[in-house]
C-alpha positions in Angstrom: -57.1 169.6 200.6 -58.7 171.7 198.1 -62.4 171.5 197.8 -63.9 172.4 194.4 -67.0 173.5 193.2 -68.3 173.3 189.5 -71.6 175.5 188.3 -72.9 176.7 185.4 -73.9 173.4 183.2 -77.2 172.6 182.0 -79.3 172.3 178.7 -78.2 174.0 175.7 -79.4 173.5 172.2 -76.2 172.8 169.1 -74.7 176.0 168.3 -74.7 177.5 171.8 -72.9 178.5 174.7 -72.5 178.2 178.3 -69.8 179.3 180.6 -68.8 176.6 183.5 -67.1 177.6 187.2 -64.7 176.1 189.1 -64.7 177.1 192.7 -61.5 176.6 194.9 -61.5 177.1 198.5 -58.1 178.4 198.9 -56.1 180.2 196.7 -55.1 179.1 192.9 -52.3 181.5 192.2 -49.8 178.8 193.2 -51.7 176.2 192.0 -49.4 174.2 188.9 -52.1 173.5 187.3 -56.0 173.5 187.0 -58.3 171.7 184.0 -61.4 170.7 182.6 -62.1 167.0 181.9 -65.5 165.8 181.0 -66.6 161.7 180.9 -69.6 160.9 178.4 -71.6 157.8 179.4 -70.0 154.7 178.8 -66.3 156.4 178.3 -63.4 157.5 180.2 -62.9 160.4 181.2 -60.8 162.2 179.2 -59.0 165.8 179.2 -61.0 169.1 178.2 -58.7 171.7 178.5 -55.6 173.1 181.1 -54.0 176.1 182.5 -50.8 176.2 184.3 -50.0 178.6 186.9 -48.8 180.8 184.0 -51.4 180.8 182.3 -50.3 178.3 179.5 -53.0 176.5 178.1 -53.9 173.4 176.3 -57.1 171.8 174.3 -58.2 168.9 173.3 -58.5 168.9 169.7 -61.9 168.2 169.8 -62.8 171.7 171.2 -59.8 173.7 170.3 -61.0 176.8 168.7 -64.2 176.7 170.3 -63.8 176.5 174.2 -61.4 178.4 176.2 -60.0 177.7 179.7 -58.9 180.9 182.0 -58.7 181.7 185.5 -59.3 184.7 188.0 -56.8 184.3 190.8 -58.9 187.3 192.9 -61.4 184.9 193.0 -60.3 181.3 193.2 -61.7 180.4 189.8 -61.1 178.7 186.8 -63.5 179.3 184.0 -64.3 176.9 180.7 -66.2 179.3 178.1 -68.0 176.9 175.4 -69.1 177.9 172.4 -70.7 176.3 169.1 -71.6 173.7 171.1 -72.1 170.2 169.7 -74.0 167.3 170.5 -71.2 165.2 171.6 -69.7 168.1 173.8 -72.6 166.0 176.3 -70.5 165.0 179.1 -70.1 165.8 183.0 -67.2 168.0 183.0 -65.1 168.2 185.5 -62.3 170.3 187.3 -59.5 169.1 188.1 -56.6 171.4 190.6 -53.3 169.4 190.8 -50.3 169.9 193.1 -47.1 168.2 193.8 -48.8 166.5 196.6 -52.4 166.3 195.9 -55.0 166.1 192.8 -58.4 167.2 193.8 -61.9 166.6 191.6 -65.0 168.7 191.8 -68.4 167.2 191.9 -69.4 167.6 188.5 -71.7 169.5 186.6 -73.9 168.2 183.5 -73.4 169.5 180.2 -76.2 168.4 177.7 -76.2 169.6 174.0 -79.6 169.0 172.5 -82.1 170.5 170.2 
């Protein structure tokens, strides 16, 4: 198993940005594929943003344009860069590493948008 763990959340007023981490404890290079998912109160989780091992990428459309997913194999992280944050970007976010055997969740890390 892969453990995995988020940083970087917090408070942020609209308009701003914050960077989240995603920690693996092995290697991602072969990793199929890694994302961000984040689950508001009261809703289902729902899908952020993914890379694939070659570093295709997908977006919600409710963030496309203003977050971006990447990942730094050297270091066993995947990255979620947010910008022109809104209000309703508040969520726990969540990454995600799947594998033909295996899906593996980090802990979590709050995300609050707020003036």
């Amino acid at each position: 198993q892969v453990q995995l763990v988020e940083s970087g959340g917090g408070l942020v007023q609209p308009g701003g940005s914050l960077r989240l981490s995603c920690a693996a404890s092995r290697s991602i290079s072969s990793i199929n594929a890694m994302g961000w998912y984040r689950q508001a109160p009261g809703k289902q989780r729902e899908l952020v943003a993914i890379i694939s091992s070659g570093d295709n990428t997908n977006y919600a459309d409710s963030v496309k344009g203003r977050f971006t997913i990447s990942r730094d194999n050297a270091k066993n992280t995947v990255y979620l860069q947010m910008n022109t944050l809104k209000p309703e970007d508040t969520a726990v976010y969540y990454c995600n590493l799947r594998t033909i055997q295996y899906s593996s969740w980090g802990q979590g890390t709050q995300v609050t948008v707020s003036s």
